[in-house]
Legacy VTK file of the C-alpha trace (Angstrom):
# vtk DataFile Version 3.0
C-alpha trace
ASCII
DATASET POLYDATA
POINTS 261 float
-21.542 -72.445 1.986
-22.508 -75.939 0.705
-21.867 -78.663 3.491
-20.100 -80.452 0.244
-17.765 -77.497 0.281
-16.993 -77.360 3.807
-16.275 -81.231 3.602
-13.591 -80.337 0.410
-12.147 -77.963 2.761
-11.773 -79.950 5.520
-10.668 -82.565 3.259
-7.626 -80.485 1.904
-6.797 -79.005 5.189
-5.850 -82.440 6.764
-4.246 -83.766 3.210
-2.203 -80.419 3.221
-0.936 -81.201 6.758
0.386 -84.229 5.293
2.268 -83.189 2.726
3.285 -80.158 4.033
5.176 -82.542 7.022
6.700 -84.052 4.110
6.583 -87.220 5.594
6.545 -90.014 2.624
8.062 -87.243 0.397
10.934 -89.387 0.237
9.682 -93.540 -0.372
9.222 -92.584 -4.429
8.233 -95.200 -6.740
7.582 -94.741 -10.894
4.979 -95.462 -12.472
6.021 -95.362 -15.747
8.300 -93.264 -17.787
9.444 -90.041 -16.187
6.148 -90.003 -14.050
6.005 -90.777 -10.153
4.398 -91.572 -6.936
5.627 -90.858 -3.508
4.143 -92.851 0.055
2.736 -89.075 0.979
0.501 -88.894 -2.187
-0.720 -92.476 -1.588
-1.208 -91.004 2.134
-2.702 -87.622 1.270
-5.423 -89.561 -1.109
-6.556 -91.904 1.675
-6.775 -89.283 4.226
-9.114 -87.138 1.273
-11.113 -90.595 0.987
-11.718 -90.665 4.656
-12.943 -87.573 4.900
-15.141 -87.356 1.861
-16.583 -90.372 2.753
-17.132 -89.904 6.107
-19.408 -86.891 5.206
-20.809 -88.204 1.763
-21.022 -92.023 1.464
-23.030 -92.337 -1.512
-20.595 -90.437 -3.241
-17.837 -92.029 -5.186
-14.314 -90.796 -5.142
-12.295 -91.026 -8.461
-8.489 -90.174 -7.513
-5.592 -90.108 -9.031
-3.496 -93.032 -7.385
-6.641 -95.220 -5.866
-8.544 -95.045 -9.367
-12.795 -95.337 -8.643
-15.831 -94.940 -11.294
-18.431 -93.085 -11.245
-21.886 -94.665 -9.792
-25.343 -93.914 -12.229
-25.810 -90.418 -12.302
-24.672 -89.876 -8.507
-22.495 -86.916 -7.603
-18.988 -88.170 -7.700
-15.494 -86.226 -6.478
-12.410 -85.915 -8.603
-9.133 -85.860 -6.364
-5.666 -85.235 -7.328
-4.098 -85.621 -3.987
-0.560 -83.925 -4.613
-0.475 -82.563 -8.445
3.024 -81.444 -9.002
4.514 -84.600 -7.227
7.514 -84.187 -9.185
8.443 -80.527 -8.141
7.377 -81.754 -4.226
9.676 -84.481 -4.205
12.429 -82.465 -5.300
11.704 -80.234 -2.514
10.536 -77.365 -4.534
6.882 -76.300 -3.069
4.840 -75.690 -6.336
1.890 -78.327 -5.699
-1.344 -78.332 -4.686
-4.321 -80.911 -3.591
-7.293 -80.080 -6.002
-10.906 -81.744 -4.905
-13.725 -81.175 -7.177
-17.226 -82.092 -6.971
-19.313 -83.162 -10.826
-22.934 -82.962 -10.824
-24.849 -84.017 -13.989
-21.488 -83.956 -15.772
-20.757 -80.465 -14.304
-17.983 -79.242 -11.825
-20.303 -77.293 -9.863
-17.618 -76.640 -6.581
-13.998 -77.165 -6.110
-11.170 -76.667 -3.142
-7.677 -76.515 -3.677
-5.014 -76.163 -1.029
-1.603 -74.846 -2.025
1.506 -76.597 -0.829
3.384 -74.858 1.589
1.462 -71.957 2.298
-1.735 -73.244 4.764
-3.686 -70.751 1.673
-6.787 -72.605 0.244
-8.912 -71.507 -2.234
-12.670 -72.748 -3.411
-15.734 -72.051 -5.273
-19.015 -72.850 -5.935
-21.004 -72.339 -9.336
-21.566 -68.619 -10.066
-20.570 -67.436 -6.468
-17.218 -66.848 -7.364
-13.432 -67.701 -6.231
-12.503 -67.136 -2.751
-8.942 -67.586 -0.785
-8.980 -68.898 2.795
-5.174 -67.584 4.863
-4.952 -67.188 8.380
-6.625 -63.694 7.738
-9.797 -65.140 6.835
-11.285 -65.296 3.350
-11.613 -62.825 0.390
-12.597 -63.246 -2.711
-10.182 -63.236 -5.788
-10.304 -62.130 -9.276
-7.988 -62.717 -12.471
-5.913 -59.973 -13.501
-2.848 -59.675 -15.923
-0.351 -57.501 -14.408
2.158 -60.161 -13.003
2.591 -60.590 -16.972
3.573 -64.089 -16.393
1.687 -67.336 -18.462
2.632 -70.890 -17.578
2.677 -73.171 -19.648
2.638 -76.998 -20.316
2.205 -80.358 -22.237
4.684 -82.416 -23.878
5.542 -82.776 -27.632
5.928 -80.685 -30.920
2.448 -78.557 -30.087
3.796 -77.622 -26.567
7.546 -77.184 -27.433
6.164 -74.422 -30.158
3.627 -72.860 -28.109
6.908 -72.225 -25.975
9.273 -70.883 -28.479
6.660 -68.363 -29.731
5.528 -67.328 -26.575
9.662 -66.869 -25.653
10.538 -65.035 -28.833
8.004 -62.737 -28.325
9.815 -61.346 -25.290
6.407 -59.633 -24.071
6.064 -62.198 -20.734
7.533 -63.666 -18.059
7.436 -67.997 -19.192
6.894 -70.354 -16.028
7.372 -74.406 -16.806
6.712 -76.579 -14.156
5.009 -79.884 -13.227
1.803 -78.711 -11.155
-1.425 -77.433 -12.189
-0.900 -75.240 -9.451
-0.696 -72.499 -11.911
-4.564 -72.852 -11.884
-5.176 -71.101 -8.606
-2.205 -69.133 -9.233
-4.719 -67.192 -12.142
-7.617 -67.223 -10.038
-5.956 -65.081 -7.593
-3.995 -62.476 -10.151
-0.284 -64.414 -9.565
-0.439 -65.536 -12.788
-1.846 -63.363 -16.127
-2.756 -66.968 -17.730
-1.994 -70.587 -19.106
-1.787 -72.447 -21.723
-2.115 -76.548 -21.180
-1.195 -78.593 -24.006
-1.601 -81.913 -23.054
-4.155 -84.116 -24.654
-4.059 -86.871 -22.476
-4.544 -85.672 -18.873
-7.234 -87.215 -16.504
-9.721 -84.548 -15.508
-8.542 -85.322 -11.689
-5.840 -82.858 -12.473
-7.063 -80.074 -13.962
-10.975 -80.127 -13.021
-10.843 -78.131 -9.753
-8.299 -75.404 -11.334
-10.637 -75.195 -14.501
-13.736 -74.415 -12.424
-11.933 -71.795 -10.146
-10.348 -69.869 -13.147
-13.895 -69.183 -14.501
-15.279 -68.969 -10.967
-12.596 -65.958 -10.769
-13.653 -64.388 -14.061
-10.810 -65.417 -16.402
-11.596 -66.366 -19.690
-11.237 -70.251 -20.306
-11.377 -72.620 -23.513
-10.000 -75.404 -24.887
-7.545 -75.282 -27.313
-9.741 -74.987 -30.204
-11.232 -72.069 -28.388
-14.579 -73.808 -27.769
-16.096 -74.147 -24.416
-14.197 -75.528 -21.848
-15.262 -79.587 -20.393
-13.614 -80.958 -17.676
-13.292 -84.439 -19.333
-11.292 -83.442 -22.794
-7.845 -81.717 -21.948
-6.487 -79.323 -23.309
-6.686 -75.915 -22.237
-5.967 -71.867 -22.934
-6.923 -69.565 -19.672
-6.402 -65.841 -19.414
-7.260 -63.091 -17.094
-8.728 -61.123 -20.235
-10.492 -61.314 -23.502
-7.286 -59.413 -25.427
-4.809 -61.609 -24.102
-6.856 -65.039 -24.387
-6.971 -63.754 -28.286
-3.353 -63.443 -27.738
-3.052 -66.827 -26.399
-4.988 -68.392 -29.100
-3.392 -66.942 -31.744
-0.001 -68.517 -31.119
-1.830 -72.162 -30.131
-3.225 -71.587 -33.646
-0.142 -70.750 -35.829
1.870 -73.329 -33.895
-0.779 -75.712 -35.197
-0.271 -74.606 -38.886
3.853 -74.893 -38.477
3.506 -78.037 -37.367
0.996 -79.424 -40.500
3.426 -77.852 -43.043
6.273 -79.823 -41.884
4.461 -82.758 -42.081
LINES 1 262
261 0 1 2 3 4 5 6 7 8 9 10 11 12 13 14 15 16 17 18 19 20 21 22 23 24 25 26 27 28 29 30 31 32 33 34 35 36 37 38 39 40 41 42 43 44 45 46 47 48 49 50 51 52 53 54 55 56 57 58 59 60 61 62 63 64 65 66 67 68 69 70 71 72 73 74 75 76 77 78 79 80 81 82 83 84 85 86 87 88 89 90 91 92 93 94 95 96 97 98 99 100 101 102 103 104 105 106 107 108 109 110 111 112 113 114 115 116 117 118 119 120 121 122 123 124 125 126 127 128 129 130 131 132 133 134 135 136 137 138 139 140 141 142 143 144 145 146 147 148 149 150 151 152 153 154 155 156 157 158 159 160 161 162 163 164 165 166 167 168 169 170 171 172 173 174 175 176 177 178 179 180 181 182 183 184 185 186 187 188 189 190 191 192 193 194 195 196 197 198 199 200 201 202 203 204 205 206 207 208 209 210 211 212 213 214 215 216 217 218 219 220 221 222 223 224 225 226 227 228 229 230 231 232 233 234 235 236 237 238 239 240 241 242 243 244 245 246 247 248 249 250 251 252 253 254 255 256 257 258 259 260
């Protein structure tokens, strides 16, 4: 294992003991619209910073409530310190803490802890995805037989990616605030996603990306080209046929919406 890996891990373990103690769950402030910030994300980043920097100075840290840039063409981490902050302050344990590492404007390893659970999960380029429990680690692989997708994004796109996935009746339809769903593919909970938002900072959805395709799901963007970390937008399944699937009703959702207008 890289020694940038162990320092992710290490970095999630102690950020997960924060917000697992729920401590700062509580002080919420907005920041903007229906979006929010609670004193134990603001806590959970700076204990990530610590860490990170403690074993990798000359790497910069771009997080989700602290901000940063990246320096030249140095290795920089993304950091979402509690993604689902929503869910978490209600008390409902669907988030995560995602840490990804981009070299030469590549995620090349990621670690994500998983509210509530002690489970982490990480990955390195083309070594696969691997779960870390109290039992000890074992690597994961996508699957489709929990025949539940997830799915979110806000506006018309998302709202009729939703009723045709619903009238379809074939799957079980998840919404919620996290992109703990990520993970939740890697390791066969979920058959797939579909993420329709357009203006997302790679901070959230970097580290999930990487460890769906680390697990062997099949990941685009919404156009069905190659996936980047830096444009959002995203359809993941555990196979070919149902990606297809997936695509399909991104697609005519697309057209319904141009002939109205």
């Amino acid at each position: 294992m890289k020694a940038e890996t162990e320092a992710a891990l290490k970095a999630i373990q102690a950020a997960m003991r924060i917000a697992d103690s729920r401590d700062g769950a509580d002080d919420i402030t907005s920041k903007g619209g229906i979006d929010l910030v609670t004193a134990a994300d603001v806590r959970c980043e700076d204990s990530i910073r610590d860490c990170l920097g403690n074993a990798f100075p000359d790497y910069p840290v771009i997080g989700e409530e602290r901000g940063g840039t990246p320096v030249d063409d140095s290795p920089y981490w993304l950091v979402d310190p509690i993604c689902g902050t929503r869910p978490y302050a209600s008390g409902v344990p669907l988030y995560c803490s995602n840490i990804a590492l981009v070299e030469g404007g590549r995620v090349t390893l990621a670690a994500i802890g998983i509210g509530g659970t002690g489970e982490m999960m990480y990955g390195e380029s083309g070594k696969g995805a691997w779960l870390r429990t109290s039992s000890g680690d074992q690597r994961v692989r996508a699957h489709d037989a929990s025949h539940t997708l997830w799915f979110d994004g806000r506006g018309k796109l998302a709202a009729n990616v939703v009723r045709r996935a619903m009238l379809l009746e074939r799957w079980f339809i998840w919404q919620f605030s996290s992109s703990i769903a990520y993970p939740y593919v890697a390791a066969g909970r979920m058959a797939g996603l579909v993420h329709c938002s357009h203006h997302l900072s790679p901070v959230h959805t970097a580290a999930g990306c990487f460890m769906t395709q680390e697990a062997g799901a099949v990941i685009t963007n919404l156009d069905g080209g190659p996936w980047r970390f830096d444009i959002p937008g995203y359809i993941v399944a555990a196979t070919p046929d149902l990606h297809a699937e997936l695509r399909e009703i991104v697609d005519r959702s697309r057209k319904e919406i141009e002939a109205e207008s």
